[in-house]
C-alpha positions as CSV (number, residue, x, y, z in Angstrom):
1,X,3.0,6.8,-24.0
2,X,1.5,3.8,-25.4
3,X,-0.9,1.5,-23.7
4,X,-3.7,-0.8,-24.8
5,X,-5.8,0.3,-21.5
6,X,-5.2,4.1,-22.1
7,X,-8.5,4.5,-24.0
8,X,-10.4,2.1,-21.5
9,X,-8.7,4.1,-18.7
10,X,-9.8,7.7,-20.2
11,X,-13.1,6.7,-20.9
12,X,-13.7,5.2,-17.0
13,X,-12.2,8.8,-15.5
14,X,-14.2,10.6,-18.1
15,X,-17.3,8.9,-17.0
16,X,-16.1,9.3,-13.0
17,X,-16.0,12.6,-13.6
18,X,-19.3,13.0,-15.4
19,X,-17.9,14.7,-18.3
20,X,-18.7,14.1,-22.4
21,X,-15.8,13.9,-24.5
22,X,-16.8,18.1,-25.5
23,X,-16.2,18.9,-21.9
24,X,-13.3,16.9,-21.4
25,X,-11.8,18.6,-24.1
26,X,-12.7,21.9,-22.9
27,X,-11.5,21.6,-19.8
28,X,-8.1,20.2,-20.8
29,X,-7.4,22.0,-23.9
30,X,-7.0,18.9,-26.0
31,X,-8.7,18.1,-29.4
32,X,-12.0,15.9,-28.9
33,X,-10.9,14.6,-32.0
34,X,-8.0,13.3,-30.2
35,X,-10.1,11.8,-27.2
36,X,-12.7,10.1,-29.4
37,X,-9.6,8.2,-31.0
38,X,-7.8,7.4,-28.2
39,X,-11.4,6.0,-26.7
40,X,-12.3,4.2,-29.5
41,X,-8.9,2.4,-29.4
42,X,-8.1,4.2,-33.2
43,X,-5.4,6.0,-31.4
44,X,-2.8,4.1,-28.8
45,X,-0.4,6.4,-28.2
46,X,-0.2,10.3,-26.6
47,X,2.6,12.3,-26.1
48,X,3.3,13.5,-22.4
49,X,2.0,16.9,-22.5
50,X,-1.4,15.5,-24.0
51,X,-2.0,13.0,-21.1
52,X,-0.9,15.5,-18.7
53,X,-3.5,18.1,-20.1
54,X,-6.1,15.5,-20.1
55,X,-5.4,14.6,-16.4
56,X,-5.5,18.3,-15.4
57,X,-9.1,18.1,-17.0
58,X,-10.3,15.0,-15.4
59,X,-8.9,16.2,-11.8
60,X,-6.7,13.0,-11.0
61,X,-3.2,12.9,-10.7
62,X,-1.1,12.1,-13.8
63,X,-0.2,8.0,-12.7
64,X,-3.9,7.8,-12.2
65,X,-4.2,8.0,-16.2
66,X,-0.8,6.3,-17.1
67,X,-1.9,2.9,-16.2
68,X,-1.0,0.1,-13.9
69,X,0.3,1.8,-10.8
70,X,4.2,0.8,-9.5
71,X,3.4,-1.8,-7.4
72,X,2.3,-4.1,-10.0
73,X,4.5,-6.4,-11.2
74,X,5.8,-7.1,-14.6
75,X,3.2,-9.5,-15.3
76,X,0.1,-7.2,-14.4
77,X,-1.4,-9.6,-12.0
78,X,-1.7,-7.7,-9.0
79,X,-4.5,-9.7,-7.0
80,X,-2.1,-12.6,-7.0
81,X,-1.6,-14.7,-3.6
82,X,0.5,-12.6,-2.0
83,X,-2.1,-9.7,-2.1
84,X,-5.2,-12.0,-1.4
85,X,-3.1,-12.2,2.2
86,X,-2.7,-8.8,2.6
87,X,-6.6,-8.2,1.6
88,X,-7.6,-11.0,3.5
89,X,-5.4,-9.5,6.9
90,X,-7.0,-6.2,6.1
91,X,-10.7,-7.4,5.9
92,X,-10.9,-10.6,7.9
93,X,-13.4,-13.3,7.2
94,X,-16.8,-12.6,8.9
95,X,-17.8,-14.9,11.8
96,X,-14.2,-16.1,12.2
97,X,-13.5,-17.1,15.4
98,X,-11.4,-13.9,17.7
99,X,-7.8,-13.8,17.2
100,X,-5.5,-15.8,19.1
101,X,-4.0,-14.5,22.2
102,X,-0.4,-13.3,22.0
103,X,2.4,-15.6,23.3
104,X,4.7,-15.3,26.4
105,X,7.4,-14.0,24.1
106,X,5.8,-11.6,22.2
107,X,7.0,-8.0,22.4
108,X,5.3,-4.8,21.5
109,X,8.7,-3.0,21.1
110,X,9.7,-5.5,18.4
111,X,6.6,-5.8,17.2
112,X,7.0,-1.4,16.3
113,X,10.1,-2.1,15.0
114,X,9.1,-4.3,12.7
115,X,6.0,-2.2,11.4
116,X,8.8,0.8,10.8
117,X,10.8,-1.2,9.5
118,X,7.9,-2.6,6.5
119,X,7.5,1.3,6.1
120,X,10.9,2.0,5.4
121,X,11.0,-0.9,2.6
122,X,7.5,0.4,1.3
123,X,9.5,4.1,0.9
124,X,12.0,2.3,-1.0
125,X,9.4,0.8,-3.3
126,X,10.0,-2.8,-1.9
127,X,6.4,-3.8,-2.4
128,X,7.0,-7.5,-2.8
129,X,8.6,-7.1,1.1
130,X,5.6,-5.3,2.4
131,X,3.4,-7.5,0.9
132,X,5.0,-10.7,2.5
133,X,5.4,-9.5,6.1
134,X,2.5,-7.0,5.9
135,X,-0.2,-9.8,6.9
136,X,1.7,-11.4,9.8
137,X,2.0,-7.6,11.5
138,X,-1.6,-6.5,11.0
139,X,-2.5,-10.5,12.8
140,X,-0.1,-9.6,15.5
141,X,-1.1,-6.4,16.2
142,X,-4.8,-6.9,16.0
143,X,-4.2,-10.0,19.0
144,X,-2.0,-7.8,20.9
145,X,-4.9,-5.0,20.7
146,X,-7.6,-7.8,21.3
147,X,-6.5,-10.4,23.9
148,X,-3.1,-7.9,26.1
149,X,-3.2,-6.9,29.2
150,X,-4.9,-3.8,30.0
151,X,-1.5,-1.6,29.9
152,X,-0.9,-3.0,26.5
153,X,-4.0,-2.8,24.5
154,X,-3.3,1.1,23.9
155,X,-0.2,0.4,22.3
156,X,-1.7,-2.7,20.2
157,X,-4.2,-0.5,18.9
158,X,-1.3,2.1,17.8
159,X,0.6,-0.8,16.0
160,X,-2.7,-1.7,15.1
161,X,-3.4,1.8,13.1
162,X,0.1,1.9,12.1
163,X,0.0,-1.4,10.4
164,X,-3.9,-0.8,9.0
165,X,-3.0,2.6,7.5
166,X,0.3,0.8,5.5
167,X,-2.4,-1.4,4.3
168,X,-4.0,1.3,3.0
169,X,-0.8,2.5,1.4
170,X,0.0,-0.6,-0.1
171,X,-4.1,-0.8,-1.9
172,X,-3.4,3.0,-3.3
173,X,-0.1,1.4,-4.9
174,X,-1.9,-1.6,-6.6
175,X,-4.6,0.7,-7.7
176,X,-7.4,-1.0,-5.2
177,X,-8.6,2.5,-3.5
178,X,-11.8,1.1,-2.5
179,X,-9.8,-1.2,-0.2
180,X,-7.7,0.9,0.5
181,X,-10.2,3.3,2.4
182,X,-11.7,0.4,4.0
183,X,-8.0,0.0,5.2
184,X,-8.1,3.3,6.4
185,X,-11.3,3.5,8.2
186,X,-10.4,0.3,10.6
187,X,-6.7,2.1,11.0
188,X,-8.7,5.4,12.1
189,X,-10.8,3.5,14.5
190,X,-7.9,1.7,15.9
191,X,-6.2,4.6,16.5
192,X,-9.0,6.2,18.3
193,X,-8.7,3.6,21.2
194,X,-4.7,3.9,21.8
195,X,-3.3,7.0,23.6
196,X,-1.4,8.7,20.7
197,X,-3.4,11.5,19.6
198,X,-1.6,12.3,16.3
199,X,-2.3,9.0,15.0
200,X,-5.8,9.9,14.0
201,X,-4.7,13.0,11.7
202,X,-1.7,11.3,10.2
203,X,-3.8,8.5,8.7
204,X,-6.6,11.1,8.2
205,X,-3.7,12.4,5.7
206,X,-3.4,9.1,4.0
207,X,-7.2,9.1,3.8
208,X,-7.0,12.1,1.9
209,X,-4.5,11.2,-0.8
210,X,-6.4,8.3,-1.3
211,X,-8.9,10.6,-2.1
212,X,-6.8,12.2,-4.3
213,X,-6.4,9.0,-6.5
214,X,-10.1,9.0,-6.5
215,X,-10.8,12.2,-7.8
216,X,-12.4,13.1,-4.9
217,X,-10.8,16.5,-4.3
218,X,-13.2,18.8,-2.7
219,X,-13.4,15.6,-0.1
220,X,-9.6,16.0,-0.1
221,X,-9.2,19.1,0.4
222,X,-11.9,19.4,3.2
223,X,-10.9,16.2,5.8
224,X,-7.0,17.5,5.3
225,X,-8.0,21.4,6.4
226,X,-10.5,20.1,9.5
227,X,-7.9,17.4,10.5
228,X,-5.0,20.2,10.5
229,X,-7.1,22.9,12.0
230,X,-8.6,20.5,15.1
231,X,-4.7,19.9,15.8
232,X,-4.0,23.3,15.6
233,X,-6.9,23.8,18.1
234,X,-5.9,21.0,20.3
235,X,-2.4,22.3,21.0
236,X,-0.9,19.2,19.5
237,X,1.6,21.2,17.0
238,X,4.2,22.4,20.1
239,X,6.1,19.0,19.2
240,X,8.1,18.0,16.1
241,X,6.2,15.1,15.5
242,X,3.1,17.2,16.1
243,X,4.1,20.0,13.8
244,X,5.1,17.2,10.9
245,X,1.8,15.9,11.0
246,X,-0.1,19.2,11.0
247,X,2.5,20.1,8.3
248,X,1.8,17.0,6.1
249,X,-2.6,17.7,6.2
250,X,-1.6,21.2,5.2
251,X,0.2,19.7,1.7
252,X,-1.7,17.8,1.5
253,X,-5.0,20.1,1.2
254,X,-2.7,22.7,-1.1
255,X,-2.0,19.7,-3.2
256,X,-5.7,19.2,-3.9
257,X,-6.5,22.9,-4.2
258,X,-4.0,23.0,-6.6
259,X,-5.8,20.0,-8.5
260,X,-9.0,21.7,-8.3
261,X,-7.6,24.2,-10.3
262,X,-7.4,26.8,-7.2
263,X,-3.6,27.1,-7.6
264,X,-3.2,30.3,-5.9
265,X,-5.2,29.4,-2.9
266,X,-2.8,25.9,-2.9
267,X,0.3,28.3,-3.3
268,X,-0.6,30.0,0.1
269,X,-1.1,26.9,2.2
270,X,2.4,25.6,1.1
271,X,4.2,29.2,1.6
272,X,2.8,28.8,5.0
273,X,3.6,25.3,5.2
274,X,7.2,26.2,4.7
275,X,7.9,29.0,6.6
276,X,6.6,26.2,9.9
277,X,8.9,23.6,8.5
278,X,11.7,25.4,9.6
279,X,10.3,25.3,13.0
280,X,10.7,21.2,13.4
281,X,14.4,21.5,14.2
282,X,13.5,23.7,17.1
283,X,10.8,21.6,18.8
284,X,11.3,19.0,21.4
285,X,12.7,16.1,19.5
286,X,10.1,13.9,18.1
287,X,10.0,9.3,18.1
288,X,10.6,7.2,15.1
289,X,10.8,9.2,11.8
290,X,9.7,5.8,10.5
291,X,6.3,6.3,11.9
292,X,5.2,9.7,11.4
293,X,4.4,11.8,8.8
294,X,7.1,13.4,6.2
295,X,7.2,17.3,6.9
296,X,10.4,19.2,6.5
297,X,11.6,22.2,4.6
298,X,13.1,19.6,2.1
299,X,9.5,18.0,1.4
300,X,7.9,20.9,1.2
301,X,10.3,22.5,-1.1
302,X,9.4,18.7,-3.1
303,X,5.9,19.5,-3.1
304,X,6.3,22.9,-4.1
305,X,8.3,21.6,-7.4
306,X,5.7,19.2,-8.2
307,X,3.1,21.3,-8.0
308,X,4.6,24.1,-10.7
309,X,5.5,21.3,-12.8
310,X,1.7,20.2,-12.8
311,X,0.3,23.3,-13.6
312,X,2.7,24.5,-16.4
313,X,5.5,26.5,-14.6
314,X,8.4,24.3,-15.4
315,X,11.1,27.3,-15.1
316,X,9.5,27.7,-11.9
317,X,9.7,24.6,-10.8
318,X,13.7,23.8,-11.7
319,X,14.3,27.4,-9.5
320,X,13.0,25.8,-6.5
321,X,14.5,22.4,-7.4
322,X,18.4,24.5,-8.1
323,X,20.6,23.7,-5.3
324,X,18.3,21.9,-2.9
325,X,20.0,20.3,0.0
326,X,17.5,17.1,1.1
327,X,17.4,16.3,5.0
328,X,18.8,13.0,5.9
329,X,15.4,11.5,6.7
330,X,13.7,12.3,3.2
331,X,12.9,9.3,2.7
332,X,13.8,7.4,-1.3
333,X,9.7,8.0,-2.5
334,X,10.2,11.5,-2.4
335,X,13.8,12.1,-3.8
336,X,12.2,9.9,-6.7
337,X,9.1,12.3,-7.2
338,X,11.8,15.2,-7.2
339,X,13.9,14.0,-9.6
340,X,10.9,12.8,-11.6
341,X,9.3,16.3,-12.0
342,X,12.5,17.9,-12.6
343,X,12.6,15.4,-15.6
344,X,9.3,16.0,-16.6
345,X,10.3,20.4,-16.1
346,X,12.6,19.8,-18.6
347,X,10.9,17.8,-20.9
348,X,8.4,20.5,-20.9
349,X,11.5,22.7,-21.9
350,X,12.2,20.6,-24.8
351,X,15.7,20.0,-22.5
352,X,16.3,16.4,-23.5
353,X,19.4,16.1,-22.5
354,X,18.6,17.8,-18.9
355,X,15.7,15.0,-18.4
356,X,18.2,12.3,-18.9
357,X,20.7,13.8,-16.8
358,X,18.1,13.7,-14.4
359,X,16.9,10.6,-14.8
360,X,20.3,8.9,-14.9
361,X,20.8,10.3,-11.6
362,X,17.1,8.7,-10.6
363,X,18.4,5.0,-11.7
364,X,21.4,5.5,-9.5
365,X,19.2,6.8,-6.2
366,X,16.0,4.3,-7.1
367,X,16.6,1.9,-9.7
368,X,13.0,0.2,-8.2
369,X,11.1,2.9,-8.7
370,X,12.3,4.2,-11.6
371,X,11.6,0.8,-13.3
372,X,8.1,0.3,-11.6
373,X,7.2,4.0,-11.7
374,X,4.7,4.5,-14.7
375,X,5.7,8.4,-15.0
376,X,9.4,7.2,-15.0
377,X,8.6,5.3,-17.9
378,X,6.2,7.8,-19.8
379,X,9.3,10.4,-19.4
380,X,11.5,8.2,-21.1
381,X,9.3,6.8,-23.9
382,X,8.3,10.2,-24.8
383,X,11.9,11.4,-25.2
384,X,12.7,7.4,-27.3
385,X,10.4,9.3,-30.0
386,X,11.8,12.2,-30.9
387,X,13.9,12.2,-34.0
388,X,17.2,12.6,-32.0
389,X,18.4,10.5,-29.0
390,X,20.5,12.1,-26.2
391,X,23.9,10.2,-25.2
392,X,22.5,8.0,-22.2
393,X,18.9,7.6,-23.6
394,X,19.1,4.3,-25.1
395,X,20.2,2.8,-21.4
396,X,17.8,4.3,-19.9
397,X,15.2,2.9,-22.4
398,X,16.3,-0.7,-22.3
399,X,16.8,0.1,-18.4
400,X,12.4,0.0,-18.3
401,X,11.7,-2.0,-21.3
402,X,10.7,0.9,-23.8
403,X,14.1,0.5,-26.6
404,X,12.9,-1.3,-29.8
């Protein structure tokens, strides 16, 4: 990879996680020769293993240290109009007056549909989408929770929560997690006054990947496992949407376990989680896949991949990848992590041709990610310098703007 922000980048994660450059380099294996240049700007470049060592050290996810996150457009400018709405919708200005009442012909029902449906383009990496209806929906739902009747205000608070937490999403993806949480924490609160009690947990979960981005793992880890085990307590799992949402907190914790280095604790917790994934087929039929949390035997068995690929067990990860039959509802995000980490296993392999394969087959499923995605286009930079070019490379190069 090479980046003129990857040595400003390091240094700020370095610094987060109060480590000197000695530390850092004895926690991630990597030459504090190496760190010092790539800090001081004297080196701009890093081969893939290198930056994913150097993550590992500083705790945060790999696409924390590539760079801009894949919501940003081409240009960089991510604060642009467009996302001053969406900022201002999530944090509204103080002392404004309340929000106007809801009109004679406006419909909760459609008003749902329309939040799933902003979800569903957010899955498929349609961030410019979000970002233009996402304002309107948050306004709407805040006057139907403020100023409905009685009966309806339950409801406006869910679509309320619903539309808070894809704020929060949509912050994570253009690397503004402060907001994000802020998102979060009014989408928590609004979910407290409607009537669904798995709304709570599920952005609880989207609280902590955000986390997660933060480097915050032990805070991860710990809301995910109290969230998952007060459900368990509360007999809210006997559902399918229950038992998704339960399922998702418990990834979620393994997946920062497995950051904070406690890989066979995080290997456990997804065993676990997969042996109850095959349960959701077998439980009263849940709502709106749109609108809860992703938890199946296909997602897990993505997680599971993802996680071996992390922490150096690339053969491992490709025999859990082997013949994997997704569900219908898996939604286009997570086929693109999939077929990114089984890129990145073989990479690790020195399997060039295998990573473009795979790849290839990620342009044709998620041509927007894969062109937004910074790991997409780490993967194929790193395989653009070695001496000999697989057939298909130099499309795939041109495809994200890496071929010279």
């Amino acid at each position: 990879m090479a980046s003129e922000d990857l040595g400003r980048t390091l240094r700020r994660l370095r610094r987060l996680a109060d480590l000197t450059q000695e530390e850092l380099a004895e926690r991630s294996e990597v030459s504090v020769d190496v760190i010092r240049q790539l800090e001081q700007g004297r080196k701009h470049s890093a081969r893939l293993p290198t930056l994913h060592a150097l993550a590992n050290g500083l705790g945060v996810e790999l696409t924390t240290l590539l760079g801009d996150p894949p919501a940003v457009a081409a240009t960089g400018e991510n604060d642009g109009p467009r996302f001053v709405a969406v900022r201002r919708a999530i944090m509204p200005t103080l002392w404004e007056p309340p929000p106007p009442p809801i009109g004679p012909d406006f419909s909760l029902d459609r008003l749902r549909e329309q939040i799933a449906d902003a979800w569903t383009h957010y899955h498929a990496a349609e961030f410019d989408i979000v970002m233009k209806v996402l304002p309107g929906l948050i306004a709407d739902a805040r006057s139907a929770a403020v100023t409905g009747s009685e009966k309806g205000r339950g409801a406006g608070f869910a679509a309320l929560g619903k539309a808070l937490q894809l704020g929060g999403h949509v912050a994570v993806r253009m690397g503004k997690t402060d907001l994000a949480l802020t998102s979060l924490e009014r989408a928590v609160d609004a979910a407290g006054c409607s009537s669904d009690p798995l709304l709570v947990p599920m952005i609880v979960n989207s609280v902590a990947w955000t986390y997660q981005r933060q480097g915050r793992l032990a805070d991860a880890l710990g809301v995910a496992l109290r969230a998952a085990d007060a459900m368990k307590a509360a007999g809210h799992t006997g559902t399918a949407d229950g038992l998704k949402v339960w399922g998702a907190l418990t990834m979620s914790a393994a997946t920062s376990a497995a950051r904070n280095s406690d890989y066979a604790r995080a290997t456990k917790m997804m065993e676990a989680a997969e042996k109850e994934a095959a349960h959701v087929s077998k439980l009263p039929a849940g709502t709106d896949n749109r609108m809860v949390s992703v938890f199946s035997p296909s997602s897990v068995r993505i997680e599971r991949v993802r996680l071996a690929v992390q922490y150096g067990h690339p053969e491992d990860a490709l025999k859990l990848a082997k013949g994997m039959r997704l569900s219908k509802d898996t939604p286009p995000s997570w086929r693109t992590w999939l077929l990114l980490d089984v890129a990145r296993a073989h990479t690790d392999l020195g399997d060039a041709s295998g990573a473009v394969k795979t790849l290839e087959s990620l342009r044709r499923v998620a041509p927007t990610w894969m062109r937004h995605h910074t790991l997409a286009v780490a993967i194929v930079r790193d395989l653009w310098s070695l001496p000999n070019h697989p057939a298909g490379l130099r499309a795939l190069a041109e495809f994200v703007g890496v071929a010279s």
